[in-house]
C-alpha positions in Angstrom: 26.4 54.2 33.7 26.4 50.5 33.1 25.9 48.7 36.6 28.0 44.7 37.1 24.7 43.6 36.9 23.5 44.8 34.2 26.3 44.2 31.9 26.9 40.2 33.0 22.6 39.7 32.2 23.7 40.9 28.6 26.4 38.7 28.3 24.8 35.6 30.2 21.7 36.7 27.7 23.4 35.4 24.4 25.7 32.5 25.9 22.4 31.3 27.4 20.5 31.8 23.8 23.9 29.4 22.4 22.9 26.9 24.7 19.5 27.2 24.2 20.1 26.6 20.0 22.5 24.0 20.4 20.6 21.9 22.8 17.4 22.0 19.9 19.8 21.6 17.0 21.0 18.4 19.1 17.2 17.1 19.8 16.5 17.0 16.1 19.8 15.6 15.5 18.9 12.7 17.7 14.9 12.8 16.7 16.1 12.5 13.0 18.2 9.4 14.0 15.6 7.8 15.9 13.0 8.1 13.0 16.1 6.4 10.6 16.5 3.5 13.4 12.9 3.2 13.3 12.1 3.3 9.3 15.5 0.4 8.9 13.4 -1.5 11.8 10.5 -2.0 9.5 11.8 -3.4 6.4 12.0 -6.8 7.9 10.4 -8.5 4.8 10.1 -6.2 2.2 10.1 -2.5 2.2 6.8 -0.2 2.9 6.9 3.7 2.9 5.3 4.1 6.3 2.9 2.3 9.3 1.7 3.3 12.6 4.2 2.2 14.6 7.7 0.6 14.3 8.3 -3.2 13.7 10.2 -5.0 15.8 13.0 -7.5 14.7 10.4 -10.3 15.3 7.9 -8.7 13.3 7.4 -8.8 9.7 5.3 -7.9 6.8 3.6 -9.3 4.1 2.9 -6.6 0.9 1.5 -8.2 -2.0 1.8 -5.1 -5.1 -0.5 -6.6 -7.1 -3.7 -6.4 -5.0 -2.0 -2.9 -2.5 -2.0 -4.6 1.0 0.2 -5.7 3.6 -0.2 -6.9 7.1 2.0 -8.1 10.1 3.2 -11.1 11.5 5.3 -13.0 14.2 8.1 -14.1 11.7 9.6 -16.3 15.1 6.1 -18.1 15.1 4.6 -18.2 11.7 5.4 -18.7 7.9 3.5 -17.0 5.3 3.0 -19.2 1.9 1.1 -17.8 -1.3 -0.9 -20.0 -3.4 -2.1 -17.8 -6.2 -4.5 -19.0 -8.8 -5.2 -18.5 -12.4 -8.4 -15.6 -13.2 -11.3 -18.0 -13.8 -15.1 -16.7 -14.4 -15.7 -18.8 -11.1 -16.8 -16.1 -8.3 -15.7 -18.6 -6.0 -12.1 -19.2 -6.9 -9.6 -17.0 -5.1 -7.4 -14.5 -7.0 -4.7 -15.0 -4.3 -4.9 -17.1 -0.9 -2.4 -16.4 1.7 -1.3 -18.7 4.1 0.0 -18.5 7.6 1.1 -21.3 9.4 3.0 -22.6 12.3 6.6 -23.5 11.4 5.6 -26.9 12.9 3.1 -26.9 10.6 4.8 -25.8 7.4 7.4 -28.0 7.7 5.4 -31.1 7.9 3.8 -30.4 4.7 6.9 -29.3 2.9 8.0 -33.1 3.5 4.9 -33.9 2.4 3.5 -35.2 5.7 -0.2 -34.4 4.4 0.1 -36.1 1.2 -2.6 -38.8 0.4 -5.9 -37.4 1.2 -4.7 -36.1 5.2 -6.7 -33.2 5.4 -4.1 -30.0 6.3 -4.4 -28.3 9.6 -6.8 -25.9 10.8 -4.4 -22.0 9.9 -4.9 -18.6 9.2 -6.1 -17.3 5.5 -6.0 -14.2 3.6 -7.7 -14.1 0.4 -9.1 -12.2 -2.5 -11.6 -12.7 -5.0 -13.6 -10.9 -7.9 -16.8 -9.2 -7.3 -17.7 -8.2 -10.8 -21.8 -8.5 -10.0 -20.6 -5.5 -7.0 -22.8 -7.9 -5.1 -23.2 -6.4 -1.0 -21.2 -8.5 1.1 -23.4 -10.3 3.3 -25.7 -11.5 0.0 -22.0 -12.3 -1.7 -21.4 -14.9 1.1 -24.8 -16.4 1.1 -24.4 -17.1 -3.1 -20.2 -18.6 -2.1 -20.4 -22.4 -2.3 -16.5 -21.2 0.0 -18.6 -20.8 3.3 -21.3 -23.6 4.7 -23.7 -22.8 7.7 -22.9 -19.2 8.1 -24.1 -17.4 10.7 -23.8 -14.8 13.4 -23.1 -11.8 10.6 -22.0 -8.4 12.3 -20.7 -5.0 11.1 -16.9 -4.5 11.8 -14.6 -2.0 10.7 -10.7 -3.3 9.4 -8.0 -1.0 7.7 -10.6 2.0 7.6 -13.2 -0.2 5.9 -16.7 -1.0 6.8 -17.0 -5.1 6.5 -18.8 -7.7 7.9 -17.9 -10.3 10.7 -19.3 -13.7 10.5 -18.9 -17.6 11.7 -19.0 -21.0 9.5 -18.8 -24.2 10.0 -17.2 -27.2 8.0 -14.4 -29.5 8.7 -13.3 -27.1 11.1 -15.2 -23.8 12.9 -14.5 -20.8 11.2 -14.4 -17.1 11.4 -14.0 -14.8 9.4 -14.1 -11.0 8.1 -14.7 -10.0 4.8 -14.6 -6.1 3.3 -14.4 -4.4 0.5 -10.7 -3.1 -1.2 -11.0 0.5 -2.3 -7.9 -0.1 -4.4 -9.9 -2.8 -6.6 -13.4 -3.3 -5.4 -12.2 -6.7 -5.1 -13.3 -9.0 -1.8 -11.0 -9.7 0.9 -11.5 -12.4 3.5 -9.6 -13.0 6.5 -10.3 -16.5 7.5 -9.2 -18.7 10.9 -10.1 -22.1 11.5 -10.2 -23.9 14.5 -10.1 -28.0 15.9 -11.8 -27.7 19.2 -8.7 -29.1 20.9 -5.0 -28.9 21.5 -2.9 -25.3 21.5 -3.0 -24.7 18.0 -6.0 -22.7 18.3 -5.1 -20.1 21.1 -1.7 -19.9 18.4 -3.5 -19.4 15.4 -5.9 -16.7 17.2 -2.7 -14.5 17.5 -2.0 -14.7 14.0 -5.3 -13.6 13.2 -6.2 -11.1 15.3 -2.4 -9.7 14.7 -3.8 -9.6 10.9 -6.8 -7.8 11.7 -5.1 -5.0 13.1 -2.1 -4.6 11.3 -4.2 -4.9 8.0 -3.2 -2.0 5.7 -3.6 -0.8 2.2 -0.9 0.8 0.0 -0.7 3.3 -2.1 2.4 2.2 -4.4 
């Protein structure tokens, strides 16, 4: 014989088994959506496969295809302009230079407000150059007429690469790190330069350091 309990556990058994199925089918339903919202969040700029984490609408990204990297930005603070350059059998000529200024600061030299000799502001740079002699990077800066009283050289590690961390000075104090693109075995430099004085400094540091760590290669 069949007791009332015993027969309402095997009915409870497969309605709660229904419920149980549902609620998971419902989780990925809403999992899957989140990771759509998330991957539509990214493509602020121009589009990129995949990255850590979501970018937010102030966010954006910078992926140059010809030399396979991108990195972050504030796109409510900064601008990002490319100056690329002809090949040229000058190790010290860029292949690319990148860069990011204020919006202050890029629209005074759009209307020309630099014109005549008035040396630009101090920025953030990304560039790239050839390293056909596969020199080491520490002895590649030391032969660059691009960086004068260096000093202070330390390891560092950016987008899973070993580099190297060092100081300059010049017109303005620099920093900078420099590593080695699997892609290409070309050189990358990340470069900021500072005044001494005013805010533009502590605004540019954000900007670079924001670089640093968002700093990415890509495969396509």
């Amino acid at each position: 014989m069949i007791n009332d309990k015993q027969f309402q556990k095997w009915i409870l058994h497969p309605v709660l088994m229904g419920l149980v199925a549902a609620g998971a089918i419902a989780y990925n339903f809403e999992a899957n959506s989140a990771l759509t919202n998330q991957a539509s969040a990214k493509e602020v700029v121009s589009l990129k496969k995949s990255t850590p984490k979501p970018v937010s609408q102030d966010q954006a990204i910078y992926r140059s295809d010809r030399f396979r990297f991108q990195f972050g930005y504030s796109l409510k603070d900064f601008v990002v302009d490319n100056k690329i350059s002809t090949p040229s059998n000058n190790v010290d000529t860029p292949l690319i230079a990148v860069d990011i200024w204020t919006h202050k600061h890029a629209q005074r030299i759009r209307s020309g407000g630099y014109e005549g000799g008035t040396e630009y502001p101090a920025n953030v740079r990304v560039s790239v150059y050839s390293n056909s002699r596969k020199l080491p990077l520490q002895k590649w800066v030391k032969q660059s007429n691009q960086f004068v009283a260096t000093r202070e050289f330390k390891t560092a590690k950016i987008a899973g690469q070993s580099g190297v961390k060092f100081k300059s000075s010049g017109l303005y104090e620099n920093e900078h790190v420099i590593f080695i693109s699997p892609k290409d075995s070309r050189i990358i430099v990340v470069s900021i330069s500072k005044t001494g004085y005013g805010n533009d400094d502590a605004i540019y540091q954000r900007a670079y350091q924001q670089i640093v760590n968002s700093f990415r290669f890509i495969n396509s």
